[in-house]
MDAnalysis code that builds the backbone (N, CA, C; Angstrom):
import MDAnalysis as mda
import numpy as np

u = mda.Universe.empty(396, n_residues=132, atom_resindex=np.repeat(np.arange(132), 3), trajectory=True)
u.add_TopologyAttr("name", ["N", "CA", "C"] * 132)
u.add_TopologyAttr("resid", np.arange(1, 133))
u.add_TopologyAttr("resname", ["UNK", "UNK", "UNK", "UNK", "UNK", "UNK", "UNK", "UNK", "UNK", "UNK", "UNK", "UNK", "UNK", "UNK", "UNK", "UNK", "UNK", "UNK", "UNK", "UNK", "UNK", "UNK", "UNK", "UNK", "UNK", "UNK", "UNK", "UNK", "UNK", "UNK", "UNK", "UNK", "UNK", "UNK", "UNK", "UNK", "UNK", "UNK", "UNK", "UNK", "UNK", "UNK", "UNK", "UNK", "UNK", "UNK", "UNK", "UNK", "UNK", "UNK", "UNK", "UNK", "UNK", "UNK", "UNK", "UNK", "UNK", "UNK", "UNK", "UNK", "UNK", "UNK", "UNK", "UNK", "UNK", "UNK", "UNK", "UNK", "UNK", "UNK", "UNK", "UNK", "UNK", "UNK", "UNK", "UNK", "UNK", "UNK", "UNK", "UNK", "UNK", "UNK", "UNK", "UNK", "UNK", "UNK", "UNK", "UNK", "UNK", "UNK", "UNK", "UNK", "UNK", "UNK", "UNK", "UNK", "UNK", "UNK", "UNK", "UNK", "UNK", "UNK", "UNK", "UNK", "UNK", "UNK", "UNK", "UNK", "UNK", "UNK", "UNK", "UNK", "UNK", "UNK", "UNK", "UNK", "UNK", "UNK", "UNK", "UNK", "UNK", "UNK", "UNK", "UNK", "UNK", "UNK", "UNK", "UNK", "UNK", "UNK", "UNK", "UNK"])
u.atoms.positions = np.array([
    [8.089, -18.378, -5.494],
    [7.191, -18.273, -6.629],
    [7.808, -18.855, -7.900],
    [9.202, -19.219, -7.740],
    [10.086, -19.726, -9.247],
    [8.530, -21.021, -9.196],
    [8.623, -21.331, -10.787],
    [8.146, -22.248, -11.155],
    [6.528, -22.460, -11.204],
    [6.190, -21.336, -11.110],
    [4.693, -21.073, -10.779],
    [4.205, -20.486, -11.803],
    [2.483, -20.804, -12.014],
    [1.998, -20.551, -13.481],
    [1.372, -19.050, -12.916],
    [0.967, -17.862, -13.524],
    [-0.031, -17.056, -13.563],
    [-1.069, -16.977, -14.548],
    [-2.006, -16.961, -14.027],
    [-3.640, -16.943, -15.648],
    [-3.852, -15.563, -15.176],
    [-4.578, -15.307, -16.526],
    [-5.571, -14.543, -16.213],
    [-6.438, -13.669, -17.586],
    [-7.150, -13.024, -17.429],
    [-7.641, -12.336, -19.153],
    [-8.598, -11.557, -18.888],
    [-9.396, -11.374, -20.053],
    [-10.501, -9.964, -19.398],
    [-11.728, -10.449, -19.260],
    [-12.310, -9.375, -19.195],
    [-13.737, -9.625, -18.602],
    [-14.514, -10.684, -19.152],
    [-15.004, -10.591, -20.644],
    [-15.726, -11.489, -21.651],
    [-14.733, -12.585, -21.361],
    [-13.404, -12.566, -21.054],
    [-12.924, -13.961, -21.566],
    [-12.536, -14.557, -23.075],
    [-12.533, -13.240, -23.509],
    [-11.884, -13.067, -24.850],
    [-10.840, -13.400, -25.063],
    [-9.673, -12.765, -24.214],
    [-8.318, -12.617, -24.305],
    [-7.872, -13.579, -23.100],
    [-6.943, -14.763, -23.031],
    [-6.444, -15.170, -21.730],
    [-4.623, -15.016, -21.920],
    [-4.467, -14.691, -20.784],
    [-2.633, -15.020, -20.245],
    [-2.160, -15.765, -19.275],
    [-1.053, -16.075, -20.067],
    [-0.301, -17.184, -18.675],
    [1.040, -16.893, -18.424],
    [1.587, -16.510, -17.658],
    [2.944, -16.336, -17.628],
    [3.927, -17.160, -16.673],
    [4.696, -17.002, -16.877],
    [5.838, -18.183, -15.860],
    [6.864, -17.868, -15.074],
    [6.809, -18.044, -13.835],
    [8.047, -17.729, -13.064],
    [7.766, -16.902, -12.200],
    [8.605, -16.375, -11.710],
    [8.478, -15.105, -10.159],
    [8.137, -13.743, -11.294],
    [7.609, -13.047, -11.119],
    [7.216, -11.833, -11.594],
    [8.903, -11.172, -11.169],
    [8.969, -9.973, -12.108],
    [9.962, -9.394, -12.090],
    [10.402, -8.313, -11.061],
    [8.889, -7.546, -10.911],
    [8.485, -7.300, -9.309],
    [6.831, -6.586, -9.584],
    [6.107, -6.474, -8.431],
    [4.689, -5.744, -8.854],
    [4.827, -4.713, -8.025],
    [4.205, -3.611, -9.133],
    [4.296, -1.997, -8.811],
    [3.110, -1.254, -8.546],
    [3.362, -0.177, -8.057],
    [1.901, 0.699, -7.882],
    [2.594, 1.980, -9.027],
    [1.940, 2.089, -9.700],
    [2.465, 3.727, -10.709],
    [1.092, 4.316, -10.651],
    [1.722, 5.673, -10.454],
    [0.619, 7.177, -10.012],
    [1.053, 7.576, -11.053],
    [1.598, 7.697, -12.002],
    [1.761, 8.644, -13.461],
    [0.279, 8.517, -13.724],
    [-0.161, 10.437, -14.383],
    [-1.047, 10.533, -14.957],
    [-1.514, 9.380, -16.345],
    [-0.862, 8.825, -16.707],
    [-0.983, 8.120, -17.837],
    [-1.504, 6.857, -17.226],
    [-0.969, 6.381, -16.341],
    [-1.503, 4.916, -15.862],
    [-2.833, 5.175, -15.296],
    [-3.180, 6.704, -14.646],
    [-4.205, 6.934, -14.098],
    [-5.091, 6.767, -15.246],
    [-4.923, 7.289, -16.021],
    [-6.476, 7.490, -17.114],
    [-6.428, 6.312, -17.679],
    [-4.928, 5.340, -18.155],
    [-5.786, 4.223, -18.529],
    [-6.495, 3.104, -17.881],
    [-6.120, 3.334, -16.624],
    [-7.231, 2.438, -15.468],
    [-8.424, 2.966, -15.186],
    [-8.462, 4.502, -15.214],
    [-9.557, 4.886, -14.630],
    [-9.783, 5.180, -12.976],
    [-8.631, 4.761, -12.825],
    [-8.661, 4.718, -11.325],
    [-6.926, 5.828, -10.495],
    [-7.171, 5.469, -9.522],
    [-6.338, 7.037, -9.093],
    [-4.402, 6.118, -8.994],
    [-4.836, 5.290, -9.318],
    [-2.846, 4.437, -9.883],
    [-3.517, 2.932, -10.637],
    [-2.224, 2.804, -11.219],
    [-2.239, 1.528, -11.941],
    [-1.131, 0.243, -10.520],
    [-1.817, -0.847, -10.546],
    [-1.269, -1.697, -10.044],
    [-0.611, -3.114, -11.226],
    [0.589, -3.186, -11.429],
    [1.279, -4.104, -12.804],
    [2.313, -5.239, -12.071],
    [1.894, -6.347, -12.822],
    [2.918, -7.501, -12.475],
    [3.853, -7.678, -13.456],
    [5.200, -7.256, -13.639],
    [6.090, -7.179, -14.401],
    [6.634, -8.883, -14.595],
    [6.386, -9.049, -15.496],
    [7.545, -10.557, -16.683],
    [8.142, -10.020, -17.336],
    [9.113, -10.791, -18.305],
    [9.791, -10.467, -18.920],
    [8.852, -11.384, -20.401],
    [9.166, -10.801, -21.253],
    [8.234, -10.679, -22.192],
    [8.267, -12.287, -22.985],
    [9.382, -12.765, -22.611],
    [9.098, -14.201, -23.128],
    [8.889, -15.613, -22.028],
    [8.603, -14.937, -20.997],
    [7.540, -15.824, -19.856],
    [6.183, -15.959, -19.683],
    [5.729, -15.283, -20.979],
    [4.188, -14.841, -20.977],
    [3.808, -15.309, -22.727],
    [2.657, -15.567, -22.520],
    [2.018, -16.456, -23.338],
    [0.424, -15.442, -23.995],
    [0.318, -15.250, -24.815],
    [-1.313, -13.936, -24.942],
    [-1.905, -15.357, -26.135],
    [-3.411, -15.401, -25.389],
    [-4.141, -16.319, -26.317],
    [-5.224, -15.757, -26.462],
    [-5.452, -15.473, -27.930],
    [-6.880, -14.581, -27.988],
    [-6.067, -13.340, -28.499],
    [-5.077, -13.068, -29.477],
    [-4.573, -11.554, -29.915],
    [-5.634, -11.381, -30.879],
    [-6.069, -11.828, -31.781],
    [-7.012, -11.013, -32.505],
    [-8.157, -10.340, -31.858],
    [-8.193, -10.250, -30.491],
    [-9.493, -9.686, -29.698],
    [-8.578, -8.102, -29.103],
    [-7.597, -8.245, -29.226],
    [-6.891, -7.093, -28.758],
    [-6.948, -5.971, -29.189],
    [-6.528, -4.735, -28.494],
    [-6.444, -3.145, -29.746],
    [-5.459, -2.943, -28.805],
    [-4.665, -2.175, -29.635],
    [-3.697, -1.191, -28.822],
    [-3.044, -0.008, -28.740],
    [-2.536, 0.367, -27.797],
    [-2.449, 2.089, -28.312],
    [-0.815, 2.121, -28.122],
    [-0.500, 3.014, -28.219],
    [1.356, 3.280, -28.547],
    [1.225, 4.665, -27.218],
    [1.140, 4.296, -25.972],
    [1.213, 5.802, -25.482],
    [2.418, 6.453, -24.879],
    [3.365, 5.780, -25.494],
    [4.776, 6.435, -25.449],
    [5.556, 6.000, -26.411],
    [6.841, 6.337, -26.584],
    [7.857, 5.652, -27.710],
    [8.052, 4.148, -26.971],
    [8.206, 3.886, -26.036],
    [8.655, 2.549, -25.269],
    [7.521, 1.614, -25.378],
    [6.099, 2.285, -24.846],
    [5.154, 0.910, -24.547],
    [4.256, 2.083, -24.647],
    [3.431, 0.025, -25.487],
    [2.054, 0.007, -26.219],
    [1.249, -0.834, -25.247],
    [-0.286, -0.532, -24.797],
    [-1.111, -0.928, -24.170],
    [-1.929, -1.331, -24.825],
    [-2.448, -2.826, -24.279],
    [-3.149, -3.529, -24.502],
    [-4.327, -3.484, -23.840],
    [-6.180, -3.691, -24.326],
    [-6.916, -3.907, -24.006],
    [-8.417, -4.942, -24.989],
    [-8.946, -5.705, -24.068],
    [-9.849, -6.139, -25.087],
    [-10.585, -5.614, -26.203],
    [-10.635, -5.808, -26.917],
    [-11.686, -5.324, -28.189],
    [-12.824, -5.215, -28.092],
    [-13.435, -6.712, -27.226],
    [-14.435, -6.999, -27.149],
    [-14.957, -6.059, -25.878],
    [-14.651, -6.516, -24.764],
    [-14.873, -5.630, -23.424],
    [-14.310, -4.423, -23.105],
    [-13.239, -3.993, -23.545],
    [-12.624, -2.925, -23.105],
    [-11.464, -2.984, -21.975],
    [-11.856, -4.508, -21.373],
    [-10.432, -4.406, -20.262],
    [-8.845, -4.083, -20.193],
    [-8.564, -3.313, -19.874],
    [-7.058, -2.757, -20.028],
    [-6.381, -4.242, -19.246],
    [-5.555, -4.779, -20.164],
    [-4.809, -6.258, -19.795],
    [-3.377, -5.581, -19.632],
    [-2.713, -5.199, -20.286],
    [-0.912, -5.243, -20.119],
    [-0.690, -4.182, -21.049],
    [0.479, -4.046, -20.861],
    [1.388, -3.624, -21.324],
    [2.731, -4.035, -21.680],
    [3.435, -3.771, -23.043],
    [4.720, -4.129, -23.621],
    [5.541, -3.060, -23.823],
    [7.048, -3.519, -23.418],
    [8.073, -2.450, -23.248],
    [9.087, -2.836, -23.187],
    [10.243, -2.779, -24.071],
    [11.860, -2.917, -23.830],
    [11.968, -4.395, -22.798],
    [11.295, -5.172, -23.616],
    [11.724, -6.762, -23.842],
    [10.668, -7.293, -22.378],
    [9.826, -6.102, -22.027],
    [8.683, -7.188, -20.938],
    [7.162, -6.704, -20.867],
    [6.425, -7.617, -20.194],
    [5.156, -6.993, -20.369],
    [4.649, -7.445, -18.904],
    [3.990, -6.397, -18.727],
    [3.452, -5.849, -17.595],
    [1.825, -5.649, -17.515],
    [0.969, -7.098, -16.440],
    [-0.116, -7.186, -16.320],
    [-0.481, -6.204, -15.674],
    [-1.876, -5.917, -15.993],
    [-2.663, -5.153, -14.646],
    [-2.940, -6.087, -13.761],
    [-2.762, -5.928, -12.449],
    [-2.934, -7.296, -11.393],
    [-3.942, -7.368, -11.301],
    [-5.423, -6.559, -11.635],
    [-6.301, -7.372, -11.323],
    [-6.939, -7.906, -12.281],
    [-6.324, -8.452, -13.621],
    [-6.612, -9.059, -14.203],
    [-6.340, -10.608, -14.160],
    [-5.251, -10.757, -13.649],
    [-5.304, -12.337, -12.807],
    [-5.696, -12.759, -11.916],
    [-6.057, -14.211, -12.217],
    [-7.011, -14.830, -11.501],
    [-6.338, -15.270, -10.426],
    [-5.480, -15.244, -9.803],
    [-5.034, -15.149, -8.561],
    [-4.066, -13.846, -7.849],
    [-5.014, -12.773, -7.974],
    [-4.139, -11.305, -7.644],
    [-4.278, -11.584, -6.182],
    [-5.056, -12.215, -5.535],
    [-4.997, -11.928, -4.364],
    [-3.033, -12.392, -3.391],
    [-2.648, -13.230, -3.949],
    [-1.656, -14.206, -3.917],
    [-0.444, -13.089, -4.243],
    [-0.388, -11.830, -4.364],
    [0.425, -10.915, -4.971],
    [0.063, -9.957, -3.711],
    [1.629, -8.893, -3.703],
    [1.104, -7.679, -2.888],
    [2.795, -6.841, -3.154],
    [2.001, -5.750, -3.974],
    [2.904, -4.420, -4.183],
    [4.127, -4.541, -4.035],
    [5.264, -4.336, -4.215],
    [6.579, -4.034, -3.585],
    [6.703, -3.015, -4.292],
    [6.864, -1.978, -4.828],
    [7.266, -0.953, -5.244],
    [6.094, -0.243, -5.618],
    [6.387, 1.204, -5.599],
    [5.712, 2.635, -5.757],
    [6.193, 3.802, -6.818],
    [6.126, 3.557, -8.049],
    [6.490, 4.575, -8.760],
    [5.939, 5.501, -8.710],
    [6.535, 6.733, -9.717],
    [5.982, 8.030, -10.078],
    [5.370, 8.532, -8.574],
    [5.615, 8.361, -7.712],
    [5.219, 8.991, -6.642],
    [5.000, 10.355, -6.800],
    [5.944, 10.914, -6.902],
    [5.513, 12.326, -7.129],
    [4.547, 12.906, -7.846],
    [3.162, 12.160, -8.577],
    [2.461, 12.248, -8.877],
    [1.116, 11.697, -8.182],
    [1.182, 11.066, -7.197],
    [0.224, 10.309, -5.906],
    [-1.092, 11.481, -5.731],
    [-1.906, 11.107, -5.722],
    [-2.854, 11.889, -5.669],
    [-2.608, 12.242, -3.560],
    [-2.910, 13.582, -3.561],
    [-2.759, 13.721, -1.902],
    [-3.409, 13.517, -1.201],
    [-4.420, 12.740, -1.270],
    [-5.306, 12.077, -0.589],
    [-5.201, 10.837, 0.066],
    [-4.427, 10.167, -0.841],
    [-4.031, 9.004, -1.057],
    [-2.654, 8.494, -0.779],
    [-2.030, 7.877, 0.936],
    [-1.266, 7.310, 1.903],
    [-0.693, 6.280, 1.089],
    [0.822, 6.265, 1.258],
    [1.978, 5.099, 0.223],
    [1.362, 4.053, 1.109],
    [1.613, 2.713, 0.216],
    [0.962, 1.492, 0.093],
    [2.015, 0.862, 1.406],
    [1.508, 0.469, 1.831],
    [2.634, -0.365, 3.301],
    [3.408, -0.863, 2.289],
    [4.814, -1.132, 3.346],
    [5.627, -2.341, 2.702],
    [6.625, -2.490, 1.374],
    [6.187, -1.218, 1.305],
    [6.419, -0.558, -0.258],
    [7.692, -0.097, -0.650],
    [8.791, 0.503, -1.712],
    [10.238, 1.262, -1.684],
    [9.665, 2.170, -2.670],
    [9.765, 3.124, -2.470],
    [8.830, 3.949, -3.121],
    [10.561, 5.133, -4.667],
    [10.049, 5.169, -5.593],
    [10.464, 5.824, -6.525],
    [10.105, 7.351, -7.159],
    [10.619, 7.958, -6.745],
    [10.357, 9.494, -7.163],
    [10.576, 10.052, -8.732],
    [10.217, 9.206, -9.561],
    [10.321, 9.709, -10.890],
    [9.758, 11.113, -11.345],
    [10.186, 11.660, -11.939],
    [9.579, 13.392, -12.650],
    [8.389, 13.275, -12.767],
    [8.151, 14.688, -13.419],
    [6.424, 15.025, -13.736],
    [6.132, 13.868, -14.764],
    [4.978, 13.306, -14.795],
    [4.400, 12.715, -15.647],
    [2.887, 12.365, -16.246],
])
């Protein structure tokens, strides 16, 4: 994947990104926090490092601060939750790029928060971080 472009942006097409290079790695996180800002029962993120990535369209952005480390990004216009920034990287939601299919999980955070319904992702090294 060295040398390879990623696009991608939100819904309206407000906001686009491009980033460069092998992703740093892509995660599944079950923390309550990733849950509510997806809406969905984990967040799936393609980690860069924050100066391989390119944001065109910031004045369409809002963002929230939901920890001391990292602030989340989403459209203004649509509402799409795009990334996140943190201690020098930023971290897409994968299905905001236009080629997520081309990607697949390697890691499992916050596990210990996995909803129990819900079987670890094949293929996966899974991380037992605290309550969250």
């Amino acid at each position: 994947m060295a040398g390879m472009e990623w696009t991608g942006g939100s819904m309206c097409e407000a906001v686009h990104f491009r980033a460069f290079g092998e992703p740093v790695r892509i995660e599944v996180c079950h923390c309550r926090t990733c849950r509510r800002n997806t809406g969905s029962a984990f967040g799936i993120f393609v980690l860069f490092k924050a100066d391989k990535a390119v944001i065109e369209g910031e004045e369409n952005l809002t963002s929230y601060r939901s920890s001391p480390e990292t602030t989340r990004h989403s459209c203004r216009q649509c509402g799409t939750p795009l990334f996140n920034r943190f201690e020098g990287h930023i971290d897409f939601h994968l299905g905001t790029l236009d080629e997520a299919e081309r990607l697949h999980p390697q890691t499992e955070i916050w596990t210990t928060r996995r909803l129990p319904w819900l079987s670890a992702f094949p293929d996966t090294s899974c991380s037992l971080y605290g309550p969250r």
